[in-house]
C-alpha positions in Angstrom: 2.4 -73.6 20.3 5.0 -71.8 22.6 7.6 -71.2 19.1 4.6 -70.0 17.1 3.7 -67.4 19.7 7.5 -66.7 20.3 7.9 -66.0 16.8 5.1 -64.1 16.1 6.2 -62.1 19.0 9.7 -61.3 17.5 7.9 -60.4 14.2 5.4 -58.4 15.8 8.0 -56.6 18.0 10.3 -54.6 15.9 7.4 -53.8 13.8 6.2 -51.8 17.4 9.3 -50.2 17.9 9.6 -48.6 14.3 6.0 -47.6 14.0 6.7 -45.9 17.5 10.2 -44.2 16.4 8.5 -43.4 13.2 5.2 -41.8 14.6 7.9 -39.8 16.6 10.1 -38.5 13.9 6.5 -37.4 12.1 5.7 -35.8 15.4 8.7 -33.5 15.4 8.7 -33.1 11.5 5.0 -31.6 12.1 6.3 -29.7 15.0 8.8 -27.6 13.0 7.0 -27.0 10.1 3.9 -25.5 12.0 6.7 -23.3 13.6 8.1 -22.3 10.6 4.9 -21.5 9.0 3.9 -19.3 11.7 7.7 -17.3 11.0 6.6 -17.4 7.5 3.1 -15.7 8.9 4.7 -13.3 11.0 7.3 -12.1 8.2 4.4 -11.4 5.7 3.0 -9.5 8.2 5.4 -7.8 9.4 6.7 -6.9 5.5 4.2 -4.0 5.7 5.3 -2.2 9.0 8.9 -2.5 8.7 9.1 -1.9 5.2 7.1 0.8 3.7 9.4 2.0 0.5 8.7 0.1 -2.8 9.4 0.5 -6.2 6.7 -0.8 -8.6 5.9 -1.7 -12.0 3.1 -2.8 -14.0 3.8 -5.6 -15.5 3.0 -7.9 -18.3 3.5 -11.6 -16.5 4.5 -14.8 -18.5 6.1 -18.3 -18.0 9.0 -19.8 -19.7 10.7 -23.4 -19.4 13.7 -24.2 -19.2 14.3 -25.8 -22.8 16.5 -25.2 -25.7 13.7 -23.9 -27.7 12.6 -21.0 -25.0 16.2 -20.5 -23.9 19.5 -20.7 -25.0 21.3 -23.9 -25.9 22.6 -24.5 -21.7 18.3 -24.2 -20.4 19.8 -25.4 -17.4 22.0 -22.1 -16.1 20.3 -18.9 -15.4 21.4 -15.7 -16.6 23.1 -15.1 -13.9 24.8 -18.7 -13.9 22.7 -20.3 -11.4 22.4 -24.0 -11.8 19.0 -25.7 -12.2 17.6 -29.2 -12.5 14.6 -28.1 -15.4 12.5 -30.9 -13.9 12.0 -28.6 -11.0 11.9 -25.5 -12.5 8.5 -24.3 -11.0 9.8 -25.2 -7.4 12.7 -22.7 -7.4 10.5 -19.7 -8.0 12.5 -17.2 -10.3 12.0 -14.7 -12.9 13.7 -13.4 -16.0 13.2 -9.4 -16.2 13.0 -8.0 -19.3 15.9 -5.9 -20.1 14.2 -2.5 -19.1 13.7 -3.5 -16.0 17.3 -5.0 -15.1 20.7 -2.8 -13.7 22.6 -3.6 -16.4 21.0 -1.9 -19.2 19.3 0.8 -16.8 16.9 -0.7 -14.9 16.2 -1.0 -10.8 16.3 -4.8 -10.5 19.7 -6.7 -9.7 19.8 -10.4 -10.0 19.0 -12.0 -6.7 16.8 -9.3 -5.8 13.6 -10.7 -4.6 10.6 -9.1 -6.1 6.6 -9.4 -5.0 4.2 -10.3 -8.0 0.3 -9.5 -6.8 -2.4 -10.1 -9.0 -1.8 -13.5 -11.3 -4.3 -15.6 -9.6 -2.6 -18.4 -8.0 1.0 -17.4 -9.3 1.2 -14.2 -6.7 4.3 -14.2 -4.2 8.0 -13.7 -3.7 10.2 -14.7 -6.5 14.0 -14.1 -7.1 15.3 -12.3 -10.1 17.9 -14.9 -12.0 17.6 -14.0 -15.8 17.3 -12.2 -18.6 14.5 -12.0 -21.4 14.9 -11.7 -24.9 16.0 -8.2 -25.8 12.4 -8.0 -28.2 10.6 -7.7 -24.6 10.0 -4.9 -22.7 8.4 -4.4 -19.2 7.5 -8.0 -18.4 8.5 -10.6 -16.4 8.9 -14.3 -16.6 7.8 -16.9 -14.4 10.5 -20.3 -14.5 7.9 -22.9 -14.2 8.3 -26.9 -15.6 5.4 -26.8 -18.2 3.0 -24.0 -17.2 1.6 -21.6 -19.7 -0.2 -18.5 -18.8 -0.3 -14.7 -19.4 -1.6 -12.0 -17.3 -2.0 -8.4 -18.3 -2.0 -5.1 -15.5 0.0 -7.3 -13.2 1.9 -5.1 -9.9 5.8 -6.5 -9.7 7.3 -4.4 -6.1 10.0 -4.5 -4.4 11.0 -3.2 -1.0 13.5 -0.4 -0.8 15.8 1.9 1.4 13.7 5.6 2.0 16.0 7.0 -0.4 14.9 4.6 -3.5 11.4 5.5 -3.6 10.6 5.2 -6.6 6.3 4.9 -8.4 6.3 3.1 -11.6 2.2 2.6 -11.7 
């Protein structure tokens, strides 16, 4: 009777001392992201005091994946010769500008800018810019996403600016 109950004690035991170690790591995991998500809170709050200068564009809004057939034949590398796994395409959150809208042939937006998309229901936010579109379209952007397919019309695209970039492309 006494081994049983010693045993069952060591088995018990370390099966205590990791749920405890574990409920604390969880504890501190949960700690830090409520803190970040409150920096998070505070920066998108903040993004409309501090900065005030924007260009915008109306935009058409689209999705490509990254596949042979929508891309080129590396659907893995970005324009810009970033690096991505496809099977996470949608959590990397970037966009291929049409031509028209990128430095190189004219435009305002530099790759790694980060651009503000309002008005997609459900796809709105902060997205980087990281490639190019076909040369065919003009005035739209491209959402990387694994297999999502969607098209919105009338969308706003922004970006924040110095004062002397002001620019109003409504």
């Amino acid at each position: 009777m006494f081994k049983e109950n010693f045993s069952l004690f060591l088995c018990i035991l370390p099966a205590l001392i990791v749920t405890y170690h574990a409920s604390n790591m969880l504890d501190k995991r949960h700690e830090e992201i409520m803190s970040l998500n409150e920096q998070v809170w505070e920066l998108q709050n903040n993004c409309d005091t501090q900065y005030t200068n924007k260009i915008s564009y109306k935009v058409t809004v689209t999705t490509y994946n990254p596949t042979i057939e929508q891309c080129d034949n590396t659907p893995n590398i970005t324009a810009d010769g970033t690096t991505i796994k496809p099977w996470r395409a949608t959590d990397y959150r970037f966009v291929a500008l049409s031509r028209d809208l990128l430095s190189r042939w004219g435009g305002p937006f530099e790759y790694g800018d980060y651009i503000v998309i309002e008005g997609t229901d459900g796809w709105d936010g902060i997205y980087q810019v990281r490639d190019t579109m076909n040369p065919k379209w003009t005035n739209r952007v491209d959402i990387l996403t694994t297999n999502s397919r969607f098209k919105y019309n009338n969308i706003t695209m922004y970006k924040y600016v110095d004062e002397y970039e002001i620019v109003d492309n409504s």
